[in-house]
N, C-alpha and C positions, 0 to 999 in steps of 0.2 A: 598494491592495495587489495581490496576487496574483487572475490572474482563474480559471486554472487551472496544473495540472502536469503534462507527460508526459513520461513512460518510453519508450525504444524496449524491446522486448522482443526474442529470440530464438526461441521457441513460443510464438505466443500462448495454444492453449488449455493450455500446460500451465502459463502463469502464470495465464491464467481459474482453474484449479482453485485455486489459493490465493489471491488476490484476492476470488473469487466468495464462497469459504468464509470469510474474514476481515472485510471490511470491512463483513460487516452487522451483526457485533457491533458497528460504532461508529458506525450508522445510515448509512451507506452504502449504496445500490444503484446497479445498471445504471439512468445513463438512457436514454444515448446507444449506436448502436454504429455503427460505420461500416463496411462493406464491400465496398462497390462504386468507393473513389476507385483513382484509379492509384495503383498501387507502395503500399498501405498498407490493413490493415485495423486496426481498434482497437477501442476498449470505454472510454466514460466513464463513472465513478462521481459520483454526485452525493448530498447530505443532504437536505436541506430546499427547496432549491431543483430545480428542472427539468433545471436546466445544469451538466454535468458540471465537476467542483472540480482532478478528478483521471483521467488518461487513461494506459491500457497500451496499444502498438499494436506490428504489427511490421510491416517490408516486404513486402511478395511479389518485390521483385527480386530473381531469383537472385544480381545484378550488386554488390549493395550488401555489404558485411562486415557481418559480424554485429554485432550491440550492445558497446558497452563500456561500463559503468559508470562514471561520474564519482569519481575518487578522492575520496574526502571528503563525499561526497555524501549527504545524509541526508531522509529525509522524515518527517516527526514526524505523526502522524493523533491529534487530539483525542480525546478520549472523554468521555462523560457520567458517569462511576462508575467505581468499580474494577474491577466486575466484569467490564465492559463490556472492561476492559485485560485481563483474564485470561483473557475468552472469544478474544479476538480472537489474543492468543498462543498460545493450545490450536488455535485455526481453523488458524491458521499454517504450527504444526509439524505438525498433520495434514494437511496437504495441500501440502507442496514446501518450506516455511521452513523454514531453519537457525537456531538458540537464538545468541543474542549477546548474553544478558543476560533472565535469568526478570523475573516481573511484580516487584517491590518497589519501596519506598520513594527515592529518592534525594536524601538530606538535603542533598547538597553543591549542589544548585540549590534548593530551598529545601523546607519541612518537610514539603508537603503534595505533592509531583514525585514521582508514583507511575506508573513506568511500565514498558515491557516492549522487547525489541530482538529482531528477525529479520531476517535478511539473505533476500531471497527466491532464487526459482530462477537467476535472471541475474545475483546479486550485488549487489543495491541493499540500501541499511542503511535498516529501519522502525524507527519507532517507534509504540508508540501510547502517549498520556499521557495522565492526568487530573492537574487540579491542584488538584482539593479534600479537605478531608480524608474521612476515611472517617466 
């Protein structure tokens, strides 16, 4: 499957601030960061393992256009509980995410698809989901 996934960003520290504050409701942290390559700095998250799953980073080339987001683009982040979906959405929208859908239920992928949607500061569609019941 998938070894990891990166975002280019547009500020990084001002997507850090909602990254930083969201993804350790879903056992996410900083493993990695990078800052010394050419033309890029960035910041991996990782769970359980050492090596980042999931990576924000932006240019340092003045030369390069800014980020664009993927039409249709979406990234779904697991979660252990519900709660875990609720803290992560409240982390969100206080720190730069936009509401695209509160934490609930959603029956129509099946009975126990209990999740939450924020679009962050550069426009990318989150998710976090659980899928056990409550």
């Amino acid at each position: 499957m998938l070894d990891h996934l990166s975002i280019r960003v547009a500020d990084l520290a001002r997507s850090r601030r909602m990254y930083d504050a969201c993804l350790p409701a879903l056992g996410y942290q900083i493993v990695m960061t990078i800052d010394n390559a050419p033309d890029f700095k960035g910041v991996g998250y990782g769970g359980d393992s050492p090596e980042p799953g999931f990576w924000i980073g932006a240019s340092t080339n003045p030369a390069d256009p800014p980020p664009v987001p993927i039409d249709g683009m979406h990234v779904a982040f697991g979660a252990k509980d519900r709660p875990s979906v609720d803290a992560w959405y409240r982390a969100a929208l206080a720190h730069g995410g936009t509401d695209n859908g509160p934490p609930n239920i959603r029956a129509h992928y099946h009975p126990n698809y209990y999740a939450a949607y924020v679009i962050d500061p550069d426009g990318y569609h989150l998710e976090a989901v659980c899928h056990l019941a409550a």
